[in-house]
N, C-alpha and C positions, 0 to 999 in steps of 0.2 A: 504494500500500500504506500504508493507515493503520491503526489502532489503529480506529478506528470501522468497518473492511471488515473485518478479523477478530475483530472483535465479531457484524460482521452472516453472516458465514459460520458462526458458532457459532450464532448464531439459528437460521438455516436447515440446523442440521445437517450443516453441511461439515467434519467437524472435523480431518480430514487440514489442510485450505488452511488451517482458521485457527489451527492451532498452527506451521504453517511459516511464518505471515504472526509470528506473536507471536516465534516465534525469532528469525525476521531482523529485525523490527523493535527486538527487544532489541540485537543486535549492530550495529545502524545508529545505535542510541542512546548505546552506549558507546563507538562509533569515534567522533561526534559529539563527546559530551560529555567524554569522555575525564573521567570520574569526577566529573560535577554530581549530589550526591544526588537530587534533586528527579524527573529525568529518568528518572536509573536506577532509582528506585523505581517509578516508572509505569510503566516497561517491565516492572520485575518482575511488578507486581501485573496488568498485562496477562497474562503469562505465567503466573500464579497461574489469574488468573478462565478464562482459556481450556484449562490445564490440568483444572480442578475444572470445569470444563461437560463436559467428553466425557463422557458413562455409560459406568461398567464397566465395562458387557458391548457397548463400541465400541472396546476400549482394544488390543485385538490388529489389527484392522483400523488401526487409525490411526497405530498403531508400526509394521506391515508395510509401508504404503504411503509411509513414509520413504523408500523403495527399497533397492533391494540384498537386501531380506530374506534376509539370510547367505549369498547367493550370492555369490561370488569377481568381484570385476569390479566391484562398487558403485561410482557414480559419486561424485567429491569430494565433490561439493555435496549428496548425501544422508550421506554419510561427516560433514560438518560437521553437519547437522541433528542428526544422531545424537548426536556430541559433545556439542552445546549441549543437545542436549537429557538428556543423561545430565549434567550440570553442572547443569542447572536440577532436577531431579530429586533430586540428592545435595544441592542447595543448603534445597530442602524438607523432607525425610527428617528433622531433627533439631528442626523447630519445629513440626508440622503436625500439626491434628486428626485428618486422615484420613491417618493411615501407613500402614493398610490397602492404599488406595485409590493410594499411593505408592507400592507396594511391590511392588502387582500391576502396574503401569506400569514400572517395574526389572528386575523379572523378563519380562514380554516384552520388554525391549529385548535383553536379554541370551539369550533364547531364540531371538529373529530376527536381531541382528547377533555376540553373543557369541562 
């Protein structure tokens, strides 16, 4: 799992695997790094670019297949993705040209795990 495979999964349209690749690779970066700027920007701006590649209208799909989709029983490790990814999400919301585009991603998360 690099940063260049969840690059290449967004190429190809994966974008379930390549925002679950850009998450854990963020939280691999800061258990790492334990707070090197450098590193932890690159995981963010990973997380940016792989965010702003999914279309729109892929955004309900790719928040439901975090699993659990508000079913009782969700396993941990979609319960984490979920987290991180509601962290990354609220970390964007206040700088971001497309708030739109943030906001309809907020609102399904909240609609399928809420």
């Amino acid at each position: 799992m690099t940063p260049a495979g969840a690059r290449e999964c967004l190429r190809v349209r994966d974008f379930s695997r390549a925002l679950l690749m850009a998450l854990q690779l963020g939280d691999a970066q800061s258990s790492i790094t334990s707070g090197a700027s450098s590193a932890s920007s690159s995981s963010a701006s990973l997380l940016t670019e792989v965010l702003e590649g999914i279309p729109k209208d892929a955004v309900a799909l790719v928040v439901r297949s975090l699993g659990g989709g508000g079913t009782e029983g969700g396993s941990s490790s979609s319960s984490g993705a979920v987290c991180r990814l509601l962290e990354a999400l609220a970390k964007r919301l206040g700088s971001t040209k497309h708030l739109e585009f943030y906001l309809a991603f907020s609102l399904e998360v909240g609609r399928c795990f809420g």
